[in-house]
N, CA, C and O atoms as a MOPAC input file, in Angstrom:
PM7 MOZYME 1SCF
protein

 N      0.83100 1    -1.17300 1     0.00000 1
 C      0.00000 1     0.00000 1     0.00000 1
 C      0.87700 1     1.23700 1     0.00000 1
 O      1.83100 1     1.43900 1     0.75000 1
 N      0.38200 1     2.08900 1    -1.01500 1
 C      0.85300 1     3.31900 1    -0.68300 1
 C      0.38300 1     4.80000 1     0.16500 1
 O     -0.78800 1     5.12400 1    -0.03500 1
 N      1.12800 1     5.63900 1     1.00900 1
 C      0.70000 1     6.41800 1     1.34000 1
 C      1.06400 1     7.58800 1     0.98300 1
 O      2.19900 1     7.89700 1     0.62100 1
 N     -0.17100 1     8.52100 1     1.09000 1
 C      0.01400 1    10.29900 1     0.54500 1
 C      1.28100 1    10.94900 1     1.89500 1
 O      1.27500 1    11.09800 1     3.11700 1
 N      1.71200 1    11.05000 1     1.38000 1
 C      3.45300 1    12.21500 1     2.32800 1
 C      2.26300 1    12.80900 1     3.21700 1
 O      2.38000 1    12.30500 1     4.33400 1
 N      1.13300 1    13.70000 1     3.17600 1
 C      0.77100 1    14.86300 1     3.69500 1
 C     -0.53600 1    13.95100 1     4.35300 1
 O     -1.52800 1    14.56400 1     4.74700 1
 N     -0.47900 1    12.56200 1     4.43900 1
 C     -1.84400 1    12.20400 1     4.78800 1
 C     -2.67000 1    12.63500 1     5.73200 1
 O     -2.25900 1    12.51900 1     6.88600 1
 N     -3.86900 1    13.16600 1     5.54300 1
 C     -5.12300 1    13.25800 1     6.45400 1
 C     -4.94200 1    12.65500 1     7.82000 1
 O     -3.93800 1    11.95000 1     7.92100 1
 N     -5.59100 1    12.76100 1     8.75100 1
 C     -6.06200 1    12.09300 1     9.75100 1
 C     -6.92500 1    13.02400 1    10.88500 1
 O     -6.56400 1    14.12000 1    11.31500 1
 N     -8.02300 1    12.37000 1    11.21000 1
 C     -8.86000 1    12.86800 1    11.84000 1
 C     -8.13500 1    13.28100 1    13.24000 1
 O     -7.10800 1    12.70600 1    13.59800 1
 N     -8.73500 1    14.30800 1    14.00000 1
 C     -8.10600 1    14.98700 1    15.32400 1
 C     -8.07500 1    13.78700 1    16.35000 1
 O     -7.26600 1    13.94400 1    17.26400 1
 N     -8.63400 1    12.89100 1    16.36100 1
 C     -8.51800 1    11.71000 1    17.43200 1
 C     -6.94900 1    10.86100 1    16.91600 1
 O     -6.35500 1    10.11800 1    17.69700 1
 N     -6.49900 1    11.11000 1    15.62400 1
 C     -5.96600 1    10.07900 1    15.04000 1
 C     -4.49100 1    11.23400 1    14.84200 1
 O     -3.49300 1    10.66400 1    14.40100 1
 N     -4.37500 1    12.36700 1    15.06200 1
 C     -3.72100 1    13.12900 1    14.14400 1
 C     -1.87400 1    12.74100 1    15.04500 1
 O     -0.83900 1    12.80300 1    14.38100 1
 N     -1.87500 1    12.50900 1    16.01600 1
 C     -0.46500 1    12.15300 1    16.57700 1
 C     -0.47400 1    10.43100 1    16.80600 1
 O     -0.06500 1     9.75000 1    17.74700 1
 N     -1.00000 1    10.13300 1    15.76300 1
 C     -1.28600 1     8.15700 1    15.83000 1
 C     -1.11000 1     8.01900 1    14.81600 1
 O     -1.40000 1     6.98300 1    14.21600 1
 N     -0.51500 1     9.14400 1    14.24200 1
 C     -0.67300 1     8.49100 1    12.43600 1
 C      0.44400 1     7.65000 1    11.66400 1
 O      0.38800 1     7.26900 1    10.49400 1
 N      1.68100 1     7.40500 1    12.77300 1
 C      3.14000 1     6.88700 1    12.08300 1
 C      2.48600 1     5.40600 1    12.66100 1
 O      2.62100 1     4.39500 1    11.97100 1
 N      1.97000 1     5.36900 1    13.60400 1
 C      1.25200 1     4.10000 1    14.63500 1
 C      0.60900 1     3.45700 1    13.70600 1
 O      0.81500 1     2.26800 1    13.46300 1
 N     -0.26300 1     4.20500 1    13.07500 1
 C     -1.62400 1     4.09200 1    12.10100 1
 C     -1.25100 1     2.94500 1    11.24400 1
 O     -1.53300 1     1.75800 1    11.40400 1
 N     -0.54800 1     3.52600 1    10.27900 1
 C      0.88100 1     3.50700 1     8.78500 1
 C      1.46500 1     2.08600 1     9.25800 1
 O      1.01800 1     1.18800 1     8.54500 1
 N      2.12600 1     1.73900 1    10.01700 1
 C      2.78000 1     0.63500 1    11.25100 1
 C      1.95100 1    -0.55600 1    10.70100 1
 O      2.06000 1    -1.40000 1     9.81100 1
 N      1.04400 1    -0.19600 1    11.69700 1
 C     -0.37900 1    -1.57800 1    11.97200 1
 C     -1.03600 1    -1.22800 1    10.68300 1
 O     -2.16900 1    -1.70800 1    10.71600 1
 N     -0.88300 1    -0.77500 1     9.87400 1
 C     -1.78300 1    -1.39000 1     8.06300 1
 C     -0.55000 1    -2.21000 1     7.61100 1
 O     -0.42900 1    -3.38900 1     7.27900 1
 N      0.25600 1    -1.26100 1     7.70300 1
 C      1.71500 1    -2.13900 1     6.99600 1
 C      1.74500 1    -3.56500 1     7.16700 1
 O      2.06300 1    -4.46200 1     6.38600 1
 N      1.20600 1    -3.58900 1     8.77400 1
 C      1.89600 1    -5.20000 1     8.97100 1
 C      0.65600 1    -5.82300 1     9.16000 1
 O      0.85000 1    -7.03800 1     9.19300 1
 N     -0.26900 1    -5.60900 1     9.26800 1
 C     -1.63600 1    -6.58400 1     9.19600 1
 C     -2.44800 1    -6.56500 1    10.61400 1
 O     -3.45200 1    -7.24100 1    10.83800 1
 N     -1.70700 1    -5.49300 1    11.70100 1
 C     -2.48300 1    -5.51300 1    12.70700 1
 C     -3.97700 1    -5.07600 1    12.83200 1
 O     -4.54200 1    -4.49100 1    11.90800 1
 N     -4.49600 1    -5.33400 1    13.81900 1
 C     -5.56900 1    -4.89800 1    13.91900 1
 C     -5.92500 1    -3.81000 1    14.36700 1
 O     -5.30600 1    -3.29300 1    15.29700 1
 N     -7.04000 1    -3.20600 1    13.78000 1
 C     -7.26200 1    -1.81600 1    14.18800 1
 C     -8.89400 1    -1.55700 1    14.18200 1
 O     -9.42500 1    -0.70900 1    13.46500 1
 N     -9.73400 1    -2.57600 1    15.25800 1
 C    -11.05800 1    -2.49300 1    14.91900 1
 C    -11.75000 1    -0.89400 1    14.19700 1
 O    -12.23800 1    -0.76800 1    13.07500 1
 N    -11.59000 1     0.14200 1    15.22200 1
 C    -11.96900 1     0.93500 1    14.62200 1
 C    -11.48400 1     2.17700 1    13.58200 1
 O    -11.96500 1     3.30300 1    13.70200 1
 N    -10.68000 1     1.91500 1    12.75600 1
 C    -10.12400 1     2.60000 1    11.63500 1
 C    -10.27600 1     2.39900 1    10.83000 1
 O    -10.21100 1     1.26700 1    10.35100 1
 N    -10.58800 1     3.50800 1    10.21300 1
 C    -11.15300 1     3.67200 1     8.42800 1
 C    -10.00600 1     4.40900 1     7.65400 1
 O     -9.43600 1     5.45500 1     7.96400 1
 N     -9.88300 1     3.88700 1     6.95500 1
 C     -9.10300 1     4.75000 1     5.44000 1
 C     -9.81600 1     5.37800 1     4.37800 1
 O    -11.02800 1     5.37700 1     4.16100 1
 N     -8.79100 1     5.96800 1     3.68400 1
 C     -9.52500 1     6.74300 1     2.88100 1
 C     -8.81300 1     7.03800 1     1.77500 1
 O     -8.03500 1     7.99100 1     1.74300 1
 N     -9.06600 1     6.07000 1     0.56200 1
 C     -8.13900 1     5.55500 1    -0.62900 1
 C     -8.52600 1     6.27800 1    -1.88100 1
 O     -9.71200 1     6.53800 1    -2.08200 1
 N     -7.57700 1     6.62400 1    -2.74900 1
 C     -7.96500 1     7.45000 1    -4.26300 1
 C     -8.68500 1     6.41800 1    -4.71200 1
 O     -8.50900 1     5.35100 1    -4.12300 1
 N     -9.47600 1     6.44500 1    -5.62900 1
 C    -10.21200 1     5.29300 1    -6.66500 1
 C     -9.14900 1     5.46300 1    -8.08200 1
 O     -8.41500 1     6.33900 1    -8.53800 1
 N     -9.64900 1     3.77400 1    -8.52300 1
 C     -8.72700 1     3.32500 1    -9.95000 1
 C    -10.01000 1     3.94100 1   -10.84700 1
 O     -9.99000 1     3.98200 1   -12.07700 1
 N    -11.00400 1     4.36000 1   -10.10900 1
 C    -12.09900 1     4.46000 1   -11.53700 1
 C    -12.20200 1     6.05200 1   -11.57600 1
 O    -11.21400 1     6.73700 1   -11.31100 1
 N    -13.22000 1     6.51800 1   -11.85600 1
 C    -13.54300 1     8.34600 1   -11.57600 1
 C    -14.10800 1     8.47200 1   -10.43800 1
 O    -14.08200 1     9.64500 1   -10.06700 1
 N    -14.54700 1     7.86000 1    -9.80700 1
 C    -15.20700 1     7.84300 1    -8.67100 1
 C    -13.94100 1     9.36400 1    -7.33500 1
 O    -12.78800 1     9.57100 1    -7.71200 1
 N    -14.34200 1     9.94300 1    -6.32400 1
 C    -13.43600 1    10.79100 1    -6.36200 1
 C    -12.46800 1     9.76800 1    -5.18300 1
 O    -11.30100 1     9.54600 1    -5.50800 1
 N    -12.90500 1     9.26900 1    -4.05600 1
 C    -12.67100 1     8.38900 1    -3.21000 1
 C    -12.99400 1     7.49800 1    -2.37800 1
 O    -13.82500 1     7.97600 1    -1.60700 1
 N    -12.73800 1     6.33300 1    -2.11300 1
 C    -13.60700 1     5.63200 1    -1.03100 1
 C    -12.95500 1     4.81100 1    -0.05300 1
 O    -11.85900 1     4.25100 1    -0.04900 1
 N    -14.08600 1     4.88600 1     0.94700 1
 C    -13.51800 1     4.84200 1     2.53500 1
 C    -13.96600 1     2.71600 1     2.41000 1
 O    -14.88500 1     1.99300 1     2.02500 1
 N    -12.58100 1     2.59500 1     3.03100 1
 C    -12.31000 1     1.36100 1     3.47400 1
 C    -12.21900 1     0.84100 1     5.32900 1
 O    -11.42300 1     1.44900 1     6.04300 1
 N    -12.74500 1     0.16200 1     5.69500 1
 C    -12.75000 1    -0.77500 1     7.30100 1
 C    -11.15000 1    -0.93100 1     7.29800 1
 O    -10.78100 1    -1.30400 1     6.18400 1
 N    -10.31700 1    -0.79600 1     8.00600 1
 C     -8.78000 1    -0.99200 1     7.80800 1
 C     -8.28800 1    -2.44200 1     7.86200 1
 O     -7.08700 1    -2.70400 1     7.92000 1
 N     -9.71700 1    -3.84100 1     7.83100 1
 C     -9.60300 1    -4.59700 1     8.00500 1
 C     -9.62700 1    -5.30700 1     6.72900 1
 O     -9.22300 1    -6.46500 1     6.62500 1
 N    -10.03000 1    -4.72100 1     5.89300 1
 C    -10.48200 1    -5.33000 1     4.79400 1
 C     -9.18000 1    -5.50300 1     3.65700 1
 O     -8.96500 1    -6.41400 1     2.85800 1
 N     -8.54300 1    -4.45100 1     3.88800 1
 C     -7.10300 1    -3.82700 1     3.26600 1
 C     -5.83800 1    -5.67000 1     3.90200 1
 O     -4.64200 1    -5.80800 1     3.64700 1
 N     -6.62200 1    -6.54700 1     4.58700 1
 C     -5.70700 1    -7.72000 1     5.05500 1
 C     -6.09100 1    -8.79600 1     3.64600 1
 O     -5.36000 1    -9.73600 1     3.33400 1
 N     -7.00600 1    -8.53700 1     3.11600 1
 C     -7.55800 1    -9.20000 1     1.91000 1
 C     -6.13800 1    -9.23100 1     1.16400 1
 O     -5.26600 1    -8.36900 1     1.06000 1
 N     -6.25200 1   -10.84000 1     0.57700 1
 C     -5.16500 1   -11.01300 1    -0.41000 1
 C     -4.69300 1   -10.21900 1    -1.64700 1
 O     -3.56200 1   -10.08800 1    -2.11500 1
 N     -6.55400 1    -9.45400 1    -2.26000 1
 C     -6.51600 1    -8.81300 1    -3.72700 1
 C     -5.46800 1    -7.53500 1    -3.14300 1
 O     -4.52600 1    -7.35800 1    -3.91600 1
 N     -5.46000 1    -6.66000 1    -1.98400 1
 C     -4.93000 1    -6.16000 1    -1.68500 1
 C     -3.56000 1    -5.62500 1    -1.91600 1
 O     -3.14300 1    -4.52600 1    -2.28200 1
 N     -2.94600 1    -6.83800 1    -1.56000 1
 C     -1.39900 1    -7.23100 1    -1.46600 1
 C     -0.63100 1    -7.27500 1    -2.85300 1
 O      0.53000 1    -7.21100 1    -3.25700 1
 N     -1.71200 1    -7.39600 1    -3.28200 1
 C     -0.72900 1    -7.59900 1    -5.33200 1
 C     -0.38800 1    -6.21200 1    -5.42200 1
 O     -1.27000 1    -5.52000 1    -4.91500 1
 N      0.60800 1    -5.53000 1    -5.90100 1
 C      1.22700 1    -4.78100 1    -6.26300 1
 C      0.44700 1    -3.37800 1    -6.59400 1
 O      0.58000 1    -2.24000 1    -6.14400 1
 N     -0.58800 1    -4.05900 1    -7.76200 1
 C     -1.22500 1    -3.30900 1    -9.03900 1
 C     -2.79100 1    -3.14700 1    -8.26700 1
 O     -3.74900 1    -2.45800 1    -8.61800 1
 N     -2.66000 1    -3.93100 1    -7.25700 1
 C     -4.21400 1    -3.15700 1    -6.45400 1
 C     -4.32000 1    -2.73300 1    -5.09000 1
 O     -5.24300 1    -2.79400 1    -4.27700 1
 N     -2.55800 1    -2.06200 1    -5.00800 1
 C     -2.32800 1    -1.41200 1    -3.59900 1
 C     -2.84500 1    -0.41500 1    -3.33400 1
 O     -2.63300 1     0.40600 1    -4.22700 1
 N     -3.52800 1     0.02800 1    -2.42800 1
 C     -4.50400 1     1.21700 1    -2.60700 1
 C     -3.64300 1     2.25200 1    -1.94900 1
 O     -3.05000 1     2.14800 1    -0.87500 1
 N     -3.68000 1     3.42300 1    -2.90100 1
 C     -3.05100 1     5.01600 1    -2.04900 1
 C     -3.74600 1     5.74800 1    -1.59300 1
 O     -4.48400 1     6.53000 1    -2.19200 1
 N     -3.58500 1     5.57100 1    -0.13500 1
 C     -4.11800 1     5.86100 1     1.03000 1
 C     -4.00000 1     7.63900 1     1.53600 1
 O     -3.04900 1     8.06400 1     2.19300 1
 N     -4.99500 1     8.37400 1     1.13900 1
 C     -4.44200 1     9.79600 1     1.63400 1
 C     -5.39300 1     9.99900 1     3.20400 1
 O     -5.43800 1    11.18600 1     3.52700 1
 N     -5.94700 1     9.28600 1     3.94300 1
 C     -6.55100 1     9.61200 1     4.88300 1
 C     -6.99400 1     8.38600 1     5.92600 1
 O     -7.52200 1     7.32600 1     5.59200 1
 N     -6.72800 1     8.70400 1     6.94800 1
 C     -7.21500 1     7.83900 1     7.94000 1
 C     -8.03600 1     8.16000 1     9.59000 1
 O     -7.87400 1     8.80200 1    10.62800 1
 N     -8.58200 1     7.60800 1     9.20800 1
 C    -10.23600 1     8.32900 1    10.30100 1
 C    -10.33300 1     7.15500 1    11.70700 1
 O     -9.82600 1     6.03300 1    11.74100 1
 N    -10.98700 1     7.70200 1    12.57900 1
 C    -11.37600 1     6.89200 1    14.06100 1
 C    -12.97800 1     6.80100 1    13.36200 1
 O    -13.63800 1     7.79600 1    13.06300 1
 N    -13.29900 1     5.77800 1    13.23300 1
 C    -15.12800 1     5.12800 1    12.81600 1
 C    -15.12200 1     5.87300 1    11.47900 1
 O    -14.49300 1     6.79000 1    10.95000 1
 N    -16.14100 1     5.02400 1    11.18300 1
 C    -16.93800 1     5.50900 1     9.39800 1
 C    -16.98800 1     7.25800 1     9.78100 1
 O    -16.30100 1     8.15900 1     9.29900 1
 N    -17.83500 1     7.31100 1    10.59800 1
 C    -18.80800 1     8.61800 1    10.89300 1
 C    -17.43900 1     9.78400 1    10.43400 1
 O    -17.44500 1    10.65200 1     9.56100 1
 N    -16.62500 1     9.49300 1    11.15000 1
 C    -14.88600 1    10.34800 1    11.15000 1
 C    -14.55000 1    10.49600 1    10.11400 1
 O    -14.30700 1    11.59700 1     9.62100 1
 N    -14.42000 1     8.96300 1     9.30500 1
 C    -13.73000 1     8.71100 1     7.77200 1
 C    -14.96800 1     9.67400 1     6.67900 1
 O    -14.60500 1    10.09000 1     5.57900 1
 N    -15.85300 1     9.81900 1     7.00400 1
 C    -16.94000 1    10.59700 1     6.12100 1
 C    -16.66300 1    12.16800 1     6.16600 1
 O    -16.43800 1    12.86300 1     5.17600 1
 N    -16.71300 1    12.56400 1     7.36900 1
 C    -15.95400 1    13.72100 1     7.61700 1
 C    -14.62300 1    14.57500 1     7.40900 1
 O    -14.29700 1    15.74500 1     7.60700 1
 N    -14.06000 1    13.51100 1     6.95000 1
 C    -12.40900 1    13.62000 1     7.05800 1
 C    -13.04300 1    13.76100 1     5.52100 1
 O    -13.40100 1    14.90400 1     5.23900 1
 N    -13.18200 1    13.00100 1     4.74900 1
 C    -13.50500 1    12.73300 1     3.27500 1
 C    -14.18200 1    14.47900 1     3.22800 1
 O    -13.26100 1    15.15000 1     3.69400 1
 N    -14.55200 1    14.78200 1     3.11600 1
 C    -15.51800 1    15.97800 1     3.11200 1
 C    -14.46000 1    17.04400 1     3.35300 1
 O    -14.32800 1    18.08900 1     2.71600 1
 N    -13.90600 1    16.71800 1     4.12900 1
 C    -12.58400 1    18.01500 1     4.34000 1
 C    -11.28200 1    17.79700 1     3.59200 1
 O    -10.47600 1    18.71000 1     3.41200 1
 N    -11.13400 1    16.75200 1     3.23000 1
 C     -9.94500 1    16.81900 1     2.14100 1
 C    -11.10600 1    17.01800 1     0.80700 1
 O    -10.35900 1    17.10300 1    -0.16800 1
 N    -12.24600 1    17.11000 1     0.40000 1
 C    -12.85600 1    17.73800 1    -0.93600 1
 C    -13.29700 1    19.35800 1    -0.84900 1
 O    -13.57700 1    20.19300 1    -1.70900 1
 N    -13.23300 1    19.38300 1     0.38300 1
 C    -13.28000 1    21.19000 1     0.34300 1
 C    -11.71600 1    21.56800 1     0.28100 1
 O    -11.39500 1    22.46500 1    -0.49900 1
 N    -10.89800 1    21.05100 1     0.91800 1
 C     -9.14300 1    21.42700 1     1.05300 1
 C     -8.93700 1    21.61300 1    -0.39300 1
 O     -8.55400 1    22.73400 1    -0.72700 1
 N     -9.15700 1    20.52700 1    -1.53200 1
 C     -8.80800 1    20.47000 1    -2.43400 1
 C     -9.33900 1    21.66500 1    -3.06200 1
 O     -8.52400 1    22.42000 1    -3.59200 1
 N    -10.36500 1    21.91000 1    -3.08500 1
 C    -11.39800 1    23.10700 1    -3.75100 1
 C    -10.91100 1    23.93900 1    -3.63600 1
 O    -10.48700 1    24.55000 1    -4.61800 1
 N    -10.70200 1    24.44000 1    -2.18900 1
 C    -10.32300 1    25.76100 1    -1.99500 1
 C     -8.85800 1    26.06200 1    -2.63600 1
 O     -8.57700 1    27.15500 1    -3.12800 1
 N     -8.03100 1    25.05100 1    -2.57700 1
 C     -6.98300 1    25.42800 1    -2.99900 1
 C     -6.61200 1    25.16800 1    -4.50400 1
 O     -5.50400 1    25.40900 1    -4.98100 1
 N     -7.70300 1    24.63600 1    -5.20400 1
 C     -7.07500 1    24.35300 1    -6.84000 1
 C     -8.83200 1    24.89700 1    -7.67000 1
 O     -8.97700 1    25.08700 1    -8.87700 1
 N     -9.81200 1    25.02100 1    -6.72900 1
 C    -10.89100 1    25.31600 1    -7.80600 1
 C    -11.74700 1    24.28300 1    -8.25100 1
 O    -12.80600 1    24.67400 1    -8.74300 1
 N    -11.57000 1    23.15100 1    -8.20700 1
 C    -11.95900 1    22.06500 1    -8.81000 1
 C    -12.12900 1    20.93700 1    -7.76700 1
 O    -11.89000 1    21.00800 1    -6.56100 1
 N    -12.52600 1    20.02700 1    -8.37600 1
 C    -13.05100 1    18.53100 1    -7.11500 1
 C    -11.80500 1    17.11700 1    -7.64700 1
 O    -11.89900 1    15.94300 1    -7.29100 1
 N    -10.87200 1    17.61900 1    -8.43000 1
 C     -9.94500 1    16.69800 1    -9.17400 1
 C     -8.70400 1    16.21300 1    -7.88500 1
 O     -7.49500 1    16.44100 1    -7.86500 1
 N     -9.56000 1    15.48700 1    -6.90500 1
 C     -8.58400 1    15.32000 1    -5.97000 1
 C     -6.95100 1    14.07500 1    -6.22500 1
 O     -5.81200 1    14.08400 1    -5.75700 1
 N     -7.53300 1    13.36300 1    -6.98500 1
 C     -6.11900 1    12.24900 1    -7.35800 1
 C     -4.94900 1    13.88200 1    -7.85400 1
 O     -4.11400 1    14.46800 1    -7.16400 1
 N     -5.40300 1    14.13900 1    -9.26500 1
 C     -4.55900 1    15.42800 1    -9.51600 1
 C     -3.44400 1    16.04500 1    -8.50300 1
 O     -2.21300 1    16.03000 1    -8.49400 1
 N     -4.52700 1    16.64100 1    -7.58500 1
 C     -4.36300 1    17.30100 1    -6.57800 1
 C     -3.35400 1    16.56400 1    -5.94300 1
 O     -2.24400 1    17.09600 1    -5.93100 1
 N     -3.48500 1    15.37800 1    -5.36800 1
 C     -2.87100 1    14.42900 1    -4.19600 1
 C     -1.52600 1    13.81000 1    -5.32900 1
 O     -0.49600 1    13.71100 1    -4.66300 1
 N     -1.41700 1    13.61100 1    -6.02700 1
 C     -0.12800 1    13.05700 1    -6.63100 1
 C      0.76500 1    13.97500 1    -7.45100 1
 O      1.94000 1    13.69700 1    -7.68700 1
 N     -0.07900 1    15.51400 1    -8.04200 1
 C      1.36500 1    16.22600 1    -8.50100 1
 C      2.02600 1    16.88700 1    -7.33100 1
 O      3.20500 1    17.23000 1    -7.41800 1
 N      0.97900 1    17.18000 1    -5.69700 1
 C      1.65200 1    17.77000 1    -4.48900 1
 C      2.71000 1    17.14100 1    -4.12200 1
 O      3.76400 1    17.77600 1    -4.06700 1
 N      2.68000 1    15.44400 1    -3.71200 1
 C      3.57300 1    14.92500 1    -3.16800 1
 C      4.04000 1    13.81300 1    -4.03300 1
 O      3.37600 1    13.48600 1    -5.01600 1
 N      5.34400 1    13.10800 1    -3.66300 1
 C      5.49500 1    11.57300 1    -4.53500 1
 C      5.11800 1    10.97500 1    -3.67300 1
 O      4.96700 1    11.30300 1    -2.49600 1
 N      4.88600 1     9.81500 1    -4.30700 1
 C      4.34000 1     8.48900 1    -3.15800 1
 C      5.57300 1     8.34800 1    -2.10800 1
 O      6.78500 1     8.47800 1    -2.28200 1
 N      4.74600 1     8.00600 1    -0.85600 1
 C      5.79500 1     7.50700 1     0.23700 1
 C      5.46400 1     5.97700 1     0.38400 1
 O      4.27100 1     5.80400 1     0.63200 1
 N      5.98900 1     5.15600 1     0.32200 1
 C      5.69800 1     3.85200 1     0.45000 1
 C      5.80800 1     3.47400 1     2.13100 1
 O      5.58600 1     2.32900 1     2.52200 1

């Protein structure tokens, strides 16, 4: 999986976030954490259970998901989502958040 350099994280989560990064990396558990992944389609983004990301399709290379946000519960990850699409707005005009999130930073693996 890859992660955004500047990633999101909700105020419950915001000094947990190297912790966060850690336990996805290695398969721990994290009942209540949500992510918050660019889409391969047009879709702008969608929020993942951090449990689900242990799935094998996962792990292949070519369907590692780049991760710009990570939330405490759905309710958080919805919110958080909502504030990285106004962040983006305000600062480029537009709702073209992949754009946005990959000419700012290079991937951090």
């Amino acid at each position: 999986m890859y992660f955004y350099r500047n990633l999101y994280a909700s105020p419950t989560l915001e000094k947990k976030k190297n912790k966060v990064k850690w336990k996805l990396r290695t398969g721990r558990p994290q009942p209540l954490v949500y992510v918050i992944s660019l889409t391969k389609n047009d879709d702008l983004m969608e929020i993942y259970h951090s449990s689900i990301l242990k799935q094998k399709f996962f792990r292949k290379k070519e369907n590692a998901p780049y991760i710009i946000g990570v939330a405490l519960g759905y309710e958080g990850a919805v919110e958080l989502a909502s504030q990285i699409i106004m962040d983006v707005y305000s600062k480029t005009g537009n709702y073209d958040i992949k754009s946005y999130v990959i000419n700012k930073s290079k991937i951090n693996r």
